[in-house]
Backbone as CSV, one residue per row, in Angstrom:
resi,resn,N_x,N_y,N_z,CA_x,CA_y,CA_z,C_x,C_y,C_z
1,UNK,-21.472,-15.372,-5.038,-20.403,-14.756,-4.250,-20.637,-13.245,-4.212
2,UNK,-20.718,-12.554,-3.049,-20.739,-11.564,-3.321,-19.889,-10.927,-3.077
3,UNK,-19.664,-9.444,-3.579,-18.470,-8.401,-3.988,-17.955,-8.204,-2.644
4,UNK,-16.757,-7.037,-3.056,-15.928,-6.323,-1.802,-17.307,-5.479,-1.571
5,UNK,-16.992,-5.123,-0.110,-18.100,-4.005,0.488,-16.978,-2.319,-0.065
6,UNK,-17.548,-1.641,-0.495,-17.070,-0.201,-0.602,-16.099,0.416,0.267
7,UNK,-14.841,0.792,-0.042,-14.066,1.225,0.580,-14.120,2.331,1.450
8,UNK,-15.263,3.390,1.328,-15.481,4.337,1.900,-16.381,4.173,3.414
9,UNK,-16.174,2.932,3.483,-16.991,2.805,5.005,-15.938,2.627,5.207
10,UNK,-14.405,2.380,5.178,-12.933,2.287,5.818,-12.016,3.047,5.737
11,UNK,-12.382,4.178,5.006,-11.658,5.026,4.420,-10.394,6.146,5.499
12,UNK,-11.372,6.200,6.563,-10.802,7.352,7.282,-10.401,6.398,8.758
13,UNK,-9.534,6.916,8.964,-9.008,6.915,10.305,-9.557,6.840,11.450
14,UNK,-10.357,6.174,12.434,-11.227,6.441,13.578,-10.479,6.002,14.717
15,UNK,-10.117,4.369,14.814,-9.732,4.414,16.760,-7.719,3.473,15.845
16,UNK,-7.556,2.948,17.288,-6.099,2.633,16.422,-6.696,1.328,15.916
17,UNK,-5.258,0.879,15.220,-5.047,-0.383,14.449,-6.186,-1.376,15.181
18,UNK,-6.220,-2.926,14.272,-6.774,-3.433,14.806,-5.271,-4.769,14.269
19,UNK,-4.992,-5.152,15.058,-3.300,-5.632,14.773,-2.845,-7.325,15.009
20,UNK,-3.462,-7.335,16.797,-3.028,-8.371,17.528,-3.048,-8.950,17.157
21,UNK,-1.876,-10.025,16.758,-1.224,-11.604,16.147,-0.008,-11.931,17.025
22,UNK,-0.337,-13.022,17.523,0.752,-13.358,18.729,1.025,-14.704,18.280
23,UNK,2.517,-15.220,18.295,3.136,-16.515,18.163,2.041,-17.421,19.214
24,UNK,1.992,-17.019,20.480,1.261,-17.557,21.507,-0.024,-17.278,21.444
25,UNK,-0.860,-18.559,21.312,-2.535,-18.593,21.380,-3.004,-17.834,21.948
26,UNK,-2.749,-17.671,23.359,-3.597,-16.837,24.308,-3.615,-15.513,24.361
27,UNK,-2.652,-15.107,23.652,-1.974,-13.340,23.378,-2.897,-13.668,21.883
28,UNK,-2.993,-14.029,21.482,-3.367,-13.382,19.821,-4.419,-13.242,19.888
29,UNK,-4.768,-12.025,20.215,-6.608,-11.773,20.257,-7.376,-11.985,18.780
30,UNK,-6.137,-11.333,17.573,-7.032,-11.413,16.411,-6.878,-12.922,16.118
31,UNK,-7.863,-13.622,15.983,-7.404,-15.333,15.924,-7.240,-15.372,14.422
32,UNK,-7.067,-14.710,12.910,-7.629,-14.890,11.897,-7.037,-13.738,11.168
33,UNK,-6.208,-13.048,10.469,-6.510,-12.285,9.348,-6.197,-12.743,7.927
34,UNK,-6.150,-12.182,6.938,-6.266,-13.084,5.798,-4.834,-12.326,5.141
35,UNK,-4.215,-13.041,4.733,-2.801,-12.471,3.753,-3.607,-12.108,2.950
36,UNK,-1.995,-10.510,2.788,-2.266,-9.431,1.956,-2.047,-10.415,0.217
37,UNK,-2.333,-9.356,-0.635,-2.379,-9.645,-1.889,-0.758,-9.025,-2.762
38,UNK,-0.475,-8.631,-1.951,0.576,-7.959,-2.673,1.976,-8.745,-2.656
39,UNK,2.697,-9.010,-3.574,3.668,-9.797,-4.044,4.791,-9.237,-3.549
40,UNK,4.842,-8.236,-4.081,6.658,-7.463,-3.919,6.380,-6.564,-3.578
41,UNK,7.227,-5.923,-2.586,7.861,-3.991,-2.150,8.473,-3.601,-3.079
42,UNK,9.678,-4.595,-2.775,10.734,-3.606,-4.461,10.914,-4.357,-5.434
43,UNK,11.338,-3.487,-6.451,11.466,-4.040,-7.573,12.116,-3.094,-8.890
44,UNK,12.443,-3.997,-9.747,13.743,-3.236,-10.376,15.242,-3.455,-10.555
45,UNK,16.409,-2.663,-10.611,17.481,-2.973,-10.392,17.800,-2.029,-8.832
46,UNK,17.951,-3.331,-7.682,18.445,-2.740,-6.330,20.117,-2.026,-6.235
47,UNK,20.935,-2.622,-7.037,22.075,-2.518,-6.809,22.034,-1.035,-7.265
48,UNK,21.981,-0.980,-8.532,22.819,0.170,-8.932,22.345,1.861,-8.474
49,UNK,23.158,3.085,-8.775,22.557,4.355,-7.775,21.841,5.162,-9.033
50,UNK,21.468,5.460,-8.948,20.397,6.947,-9.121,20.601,7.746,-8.546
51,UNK,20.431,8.874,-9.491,20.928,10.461,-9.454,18.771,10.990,-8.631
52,UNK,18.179,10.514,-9.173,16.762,11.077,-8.808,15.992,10.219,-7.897
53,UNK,14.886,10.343,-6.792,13.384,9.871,-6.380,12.852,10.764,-6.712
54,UNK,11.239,10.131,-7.325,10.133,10.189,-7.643,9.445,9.651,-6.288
55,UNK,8.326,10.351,-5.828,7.706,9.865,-4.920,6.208,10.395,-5.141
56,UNK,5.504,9.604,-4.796,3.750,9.472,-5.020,3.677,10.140,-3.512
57,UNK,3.210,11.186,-3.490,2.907,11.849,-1.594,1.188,11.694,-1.445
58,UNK,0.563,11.391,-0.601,-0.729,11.448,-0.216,-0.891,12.640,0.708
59,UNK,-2.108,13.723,0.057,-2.207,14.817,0.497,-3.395,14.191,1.546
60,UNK,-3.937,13.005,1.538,-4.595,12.898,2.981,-4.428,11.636,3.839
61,UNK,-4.844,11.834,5.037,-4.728,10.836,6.051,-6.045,9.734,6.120
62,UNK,-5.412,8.468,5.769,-6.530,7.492,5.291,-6.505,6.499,5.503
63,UNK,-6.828,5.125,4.995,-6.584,3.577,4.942,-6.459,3.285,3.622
64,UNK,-5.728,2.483,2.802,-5.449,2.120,1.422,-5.559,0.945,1.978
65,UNK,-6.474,0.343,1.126,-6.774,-2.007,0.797,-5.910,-1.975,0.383
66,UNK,-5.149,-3.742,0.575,-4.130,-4.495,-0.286,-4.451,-4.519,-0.858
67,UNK,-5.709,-4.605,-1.851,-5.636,-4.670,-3.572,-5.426,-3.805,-4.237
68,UNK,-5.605,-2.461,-3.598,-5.857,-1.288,-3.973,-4.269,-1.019,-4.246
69,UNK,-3.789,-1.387,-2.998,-2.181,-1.313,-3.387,-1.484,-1.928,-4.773
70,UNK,-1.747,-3.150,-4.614,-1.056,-4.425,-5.499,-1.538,-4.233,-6.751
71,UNK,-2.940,-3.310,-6.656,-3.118,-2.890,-8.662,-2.696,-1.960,-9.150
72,UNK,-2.371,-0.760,-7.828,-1.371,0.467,-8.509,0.264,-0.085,-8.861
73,UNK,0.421,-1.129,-7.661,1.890,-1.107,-7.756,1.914,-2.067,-9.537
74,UNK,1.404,-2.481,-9.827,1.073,-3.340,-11.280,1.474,-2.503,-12.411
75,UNK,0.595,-1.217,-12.021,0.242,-0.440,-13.090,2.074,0.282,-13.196
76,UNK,2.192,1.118,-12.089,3.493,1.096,-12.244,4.632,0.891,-12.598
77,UNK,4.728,-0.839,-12.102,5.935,-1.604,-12.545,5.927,-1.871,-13.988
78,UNK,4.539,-1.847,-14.496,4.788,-2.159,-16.316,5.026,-1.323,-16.890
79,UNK,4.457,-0.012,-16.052,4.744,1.295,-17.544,6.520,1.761,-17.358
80,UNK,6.582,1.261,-15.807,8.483,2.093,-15.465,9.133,0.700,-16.672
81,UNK,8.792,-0.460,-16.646,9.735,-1.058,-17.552,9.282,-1.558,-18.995
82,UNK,8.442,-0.659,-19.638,8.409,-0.750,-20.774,9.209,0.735,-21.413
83,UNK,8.884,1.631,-20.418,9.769,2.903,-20.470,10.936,2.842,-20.329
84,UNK,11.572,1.998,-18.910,12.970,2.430,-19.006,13.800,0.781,-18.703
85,UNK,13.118,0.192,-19.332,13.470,-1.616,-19.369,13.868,-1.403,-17.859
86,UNK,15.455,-1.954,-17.349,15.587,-2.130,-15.924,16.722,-0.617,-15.328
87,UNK,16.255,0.111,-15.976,17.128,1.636,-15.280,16.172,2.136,-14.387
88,UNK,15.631,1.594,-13.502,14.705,1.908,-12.557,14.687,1.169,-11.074
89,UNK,14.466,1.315,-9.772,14.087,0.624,-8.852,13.031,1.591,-7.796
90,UNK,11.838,0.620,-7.855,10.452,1.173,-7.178,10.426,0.163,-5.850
91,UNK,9.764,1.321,-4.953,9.609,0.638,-3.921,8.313,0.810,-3.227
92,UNK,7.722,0.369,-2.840,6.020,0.240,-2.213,6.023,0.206,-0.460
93,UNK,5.995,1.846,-0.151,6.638,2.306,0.971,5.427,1.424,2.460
94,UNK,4.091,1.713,1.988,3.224,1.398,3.469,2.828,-0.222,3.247
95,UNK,2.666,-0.986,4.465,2.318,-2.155,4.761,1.178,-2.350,4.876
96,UNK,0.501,-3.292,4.934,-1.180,-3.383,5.354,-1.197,-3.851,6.325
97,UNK,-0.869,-3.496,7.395,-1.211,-4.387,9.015,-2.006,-4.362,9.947
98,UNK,-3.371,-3.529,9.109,-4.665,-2.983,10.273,-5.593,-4.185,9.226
99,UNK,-5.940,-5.163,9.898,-6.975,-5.983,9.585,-8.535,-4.855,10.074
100,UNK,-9.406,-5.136,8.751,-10.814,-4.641,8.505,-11.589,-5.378,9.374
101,UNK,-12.810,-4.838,9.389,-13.878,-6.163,9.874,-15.293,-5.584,9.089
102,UNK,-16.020,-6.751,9.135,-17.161,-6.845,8.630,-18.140,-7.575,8.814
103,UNK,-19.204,-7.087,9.949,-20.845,-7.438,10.247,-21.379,-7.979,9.116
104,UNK,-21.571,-9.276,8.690,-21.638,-9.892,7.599,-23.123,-10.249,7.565
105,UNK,-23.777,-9.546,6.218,-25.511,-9.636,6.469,-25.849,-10.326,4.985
106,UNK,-27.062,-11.000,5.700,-28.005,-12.207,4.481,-28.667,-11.529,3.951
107,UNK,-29.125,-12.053,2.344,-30.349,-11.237,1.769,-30.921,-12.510,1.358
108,UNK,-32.548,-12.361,1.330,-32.892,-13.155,0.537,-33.906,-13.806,1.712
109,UNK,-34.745,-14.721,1.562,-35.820,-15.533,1.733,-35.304,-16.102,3.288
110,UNK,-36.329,-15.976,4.497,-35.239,-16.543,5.582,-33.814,-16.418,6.216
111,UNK,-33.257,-15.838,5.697,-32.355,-15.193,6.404,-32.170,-14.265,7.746
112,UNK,-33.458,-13.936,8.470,-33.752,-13.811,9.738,-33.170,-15.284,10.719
113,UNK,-33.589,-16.050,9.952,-32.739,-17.246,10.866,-31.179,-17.485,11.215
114,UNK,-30.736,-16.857,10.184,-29.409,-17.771,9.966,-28.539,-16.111,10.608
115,UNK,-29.052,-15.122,10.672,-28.094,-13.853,11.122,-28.128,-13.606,12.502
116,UNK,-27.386,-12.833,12.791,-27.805,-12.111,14.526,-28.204,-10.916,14.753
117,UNK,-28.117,-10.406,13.218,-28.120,-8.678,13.626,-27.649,-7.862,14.215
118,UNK,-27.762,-6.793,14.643,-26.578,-5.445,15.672,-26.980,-6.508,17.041
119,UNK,-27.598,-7.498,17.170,-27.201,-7.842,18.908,-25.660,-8.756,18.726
120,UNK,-24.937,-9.058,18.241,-23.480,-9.321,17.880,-22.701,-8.700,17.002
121,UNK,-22.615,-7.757,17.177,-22.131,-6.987,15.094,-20.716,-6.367,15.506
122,UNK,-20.028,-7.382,15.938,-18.414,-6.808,15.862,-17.705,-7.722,14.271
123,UNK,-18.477,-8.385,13.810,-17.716,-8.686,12.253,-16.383,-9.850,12.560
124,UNK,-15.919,-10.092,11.526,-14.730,-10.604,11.614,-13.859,-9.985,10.304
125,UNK,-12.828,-10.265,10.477,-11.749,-9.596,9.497,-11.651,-10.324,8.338
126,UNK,-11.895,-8.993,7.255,-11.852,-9.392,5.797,-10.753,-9.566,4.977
127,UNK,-10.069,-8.104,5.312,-9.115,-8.001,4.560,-8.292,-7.170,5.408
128,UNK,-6.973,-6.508,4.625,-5.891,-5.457,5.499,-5.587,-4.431,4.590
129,UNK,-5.735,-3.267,5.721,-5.351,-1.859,4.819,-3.961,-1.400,5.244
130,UNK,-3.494,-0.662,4.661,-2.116,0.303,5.205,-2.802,1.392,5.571
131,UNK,-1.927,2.083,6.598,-2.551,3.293,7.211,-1.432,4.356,6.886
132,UNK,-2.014,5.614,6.135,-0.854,6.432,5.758,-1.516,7.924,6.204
133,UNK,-0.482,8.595,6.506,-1.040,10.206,6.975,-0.607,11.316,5.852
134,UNK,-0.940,12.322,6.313,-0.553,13.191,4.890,0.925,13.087,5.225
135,UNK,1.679,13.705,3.670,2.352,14.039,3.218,3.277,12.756,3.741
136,UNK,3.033,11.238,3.567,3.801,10.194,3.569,4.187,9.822,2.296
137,UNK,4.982,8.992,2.034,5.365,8.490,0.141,4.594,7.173,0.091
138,UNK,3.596,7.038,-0.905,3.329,5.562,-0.820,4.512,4.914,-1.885
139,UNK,4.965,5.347,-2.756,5.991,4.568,-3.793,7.122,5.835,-4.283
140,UNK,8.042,5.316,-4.246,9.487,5.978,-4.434,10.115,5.288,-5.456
141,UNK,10.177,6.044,-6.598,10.956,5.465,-7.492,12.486,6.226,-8.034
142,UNK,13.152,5.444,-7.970,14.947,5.820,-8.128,15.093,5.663,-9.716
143,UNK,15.333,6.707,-10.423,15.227,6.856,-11.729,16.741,7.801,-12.119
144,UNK,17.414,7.862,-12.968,18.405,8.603,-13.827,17.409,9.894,-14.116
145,UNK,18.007,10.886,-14.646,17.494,12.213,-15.244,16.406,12.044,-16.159
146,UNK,17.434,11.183,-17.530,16.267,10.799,-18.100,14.925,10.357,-18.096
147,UNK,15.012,9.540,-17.145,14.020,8.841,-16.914,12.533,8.923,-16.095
148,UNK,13.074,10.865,-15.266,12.141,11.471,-14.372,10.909,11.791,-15.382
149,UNK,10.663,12.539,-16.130,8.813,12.421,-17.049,8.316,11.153,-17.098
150,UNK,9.390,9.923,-17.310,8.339,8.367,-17.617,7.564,8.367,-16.108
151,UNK,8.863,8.011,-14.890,8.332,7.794,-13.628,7.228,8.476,-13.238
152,UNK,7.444,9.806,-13.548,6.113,10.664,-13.375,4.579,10.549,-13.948
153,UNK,4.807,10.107,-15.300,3.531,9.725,-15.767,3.147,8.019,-15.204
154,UNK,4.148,7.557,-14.815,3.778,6.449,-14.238,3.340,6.214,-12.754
155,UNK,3.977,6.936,-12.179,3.256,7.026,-10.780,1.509,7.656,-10.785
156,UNK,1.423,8.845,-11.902,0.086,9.352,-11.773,-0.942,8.056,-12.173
157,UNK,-0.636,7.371,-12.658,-0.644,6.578,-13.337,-1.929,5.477,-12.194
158,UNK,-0.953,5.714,-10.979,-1.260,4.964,-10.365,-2.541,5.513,-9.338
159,UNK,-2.467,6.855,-8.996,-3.537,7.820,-8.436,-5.155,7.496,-8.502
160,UNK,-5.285,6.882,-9.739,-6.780,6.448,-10.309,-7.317,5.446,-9.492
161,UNK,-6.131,4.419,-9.055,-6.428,2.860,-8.163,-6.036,3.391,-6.621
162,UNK,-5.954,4.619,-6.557,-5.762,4.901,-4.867,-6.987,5.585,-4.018
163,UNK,-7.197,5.724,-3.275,-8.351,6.359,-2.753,-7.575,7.906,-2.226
164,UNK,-8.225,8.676,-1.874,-7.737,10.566,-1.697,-7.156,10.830,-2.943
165,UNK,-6.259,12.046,-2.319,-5.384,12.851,-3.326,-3.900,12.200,-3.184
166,UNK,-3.583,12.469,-4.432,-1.940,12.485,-4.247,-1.412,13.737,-5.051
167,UNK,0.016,13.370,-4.604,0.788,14.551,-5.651,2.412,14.077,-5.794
168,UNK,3.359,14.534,-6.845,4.591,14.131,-6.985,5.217,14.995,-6.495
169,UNK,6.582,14.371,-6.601,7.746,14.999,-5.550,9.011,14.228,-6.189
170,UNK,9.392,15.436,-7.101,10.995,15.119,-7.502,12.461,15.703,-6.562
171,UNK,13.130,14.578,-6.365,14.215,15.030,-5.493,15.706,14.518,-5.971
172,UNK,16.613,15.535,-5.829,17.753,14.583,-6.312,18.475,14.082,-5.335
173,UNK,19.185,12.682,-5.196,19.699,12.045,-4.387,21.156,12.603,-4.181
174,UNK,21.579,12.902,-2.877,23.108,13.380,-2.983,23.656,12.694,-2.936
175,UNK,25.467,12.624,-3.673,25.823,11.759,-3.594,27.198,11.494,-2.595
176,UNK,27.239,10.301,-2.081,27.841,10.107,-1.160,29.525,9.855,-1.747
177,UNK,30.207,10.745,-0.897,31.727,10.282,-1.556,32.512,9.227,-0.548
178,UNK,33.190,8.237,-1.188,33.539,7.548,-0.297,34.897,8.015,0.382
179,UNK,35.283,7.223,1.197,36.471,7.704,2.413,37.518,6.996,1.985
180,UNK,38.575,7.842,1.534,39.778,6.791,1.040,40.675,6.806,1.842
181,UNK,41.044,5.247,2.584,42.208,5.299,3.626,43.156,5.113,3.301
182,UNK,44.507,6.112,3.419,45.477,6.090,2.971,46.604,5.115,4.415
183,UNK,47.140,3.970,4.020,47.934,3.269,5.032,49.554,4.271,5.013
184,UNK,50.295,4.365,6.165,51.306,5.311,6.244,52.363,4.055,6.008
């Protein structure tokens, strides 16, 4: 079996998406992409509010793989709840909806037979990236006061399994007062 091909032949941005999936046969040009790997967006406790976001910002404009995603968001979710058990809710902001492709080549003994070479080399789709531009959030995490240094070392946390730069971004959430109707 052989490996993933290197992310840096997908890395950057060139023409748009490659997308098309249509309920109807004849509209769905892409006939084929393969589900993403990633389990959950959010996670945590949804209900309750937070005073803070934490947000992971990407200082460049790129393509991130679903795995690439689904092993940061991993890394994340264990260190926010061994740190702050469930006083936390993370969310995994970009989608993967640009299916890859890949000119798929033989090695080995005879394999002149069985390929086509660049006279067919549009590939078929491997996998799916998210497409994010600078200064987007890939993960937002809703944390108490306390709890802003864990999130932080936990999001960097996650930087190692991403491709470019990132950087953090602490913000405090305002809070909303509710409207009390008084009946006459």
């Amino acid at each position: 079996m052989v490996g993933l091909r290197v992310f840096r032949c997908y890395r950057k941005i060139k023409n748009r998406a490659y997308t098309r999936k249509s309920k109807f046969k004849s509209k769905g040009y892409i006939k084929a992409i393969p589900p993403h790997k990633i389990s959950r967006f959010e996670m945590g406790d949804k209900k309750s509010v937070f005073e803070y976001k934490v947000k992971l910002i990407s200082k460049n404009t790129l393509q991130i793989r679903h795995n690439s995603l689904e092993s940061s968001r991993q890394v994340v979710n264990r260190r926010l709840q061994e740190a702050l058990g469930t006083g936390y809710f993370l969310r995994l902001v970009p989608y993967p909806h640009h299916g890859f492709r890949e000119n798929k080549m033989l090695g080995g003994a005879h394999a002149d037979r069985l390929q086509t070479g660049m006279a067919h080399s549009f590939g078929k789709v491997i996998g799916t990236a998210a497409r994010i531009k600078t200064g987007s959030p890939i993960f937002i995490a809703h944390v108490n006061e306390a709890g802003i240094r864990k999130a932080s070392e936990a999001l960097m946390c996650a930087t190692s399994r991403l491709p470019g730069k990132c950087m953090i971004e602490v913000e405090k959430i305002p809070v909303k007062l509710e409207k009390v109707v008084v009946k006459a």
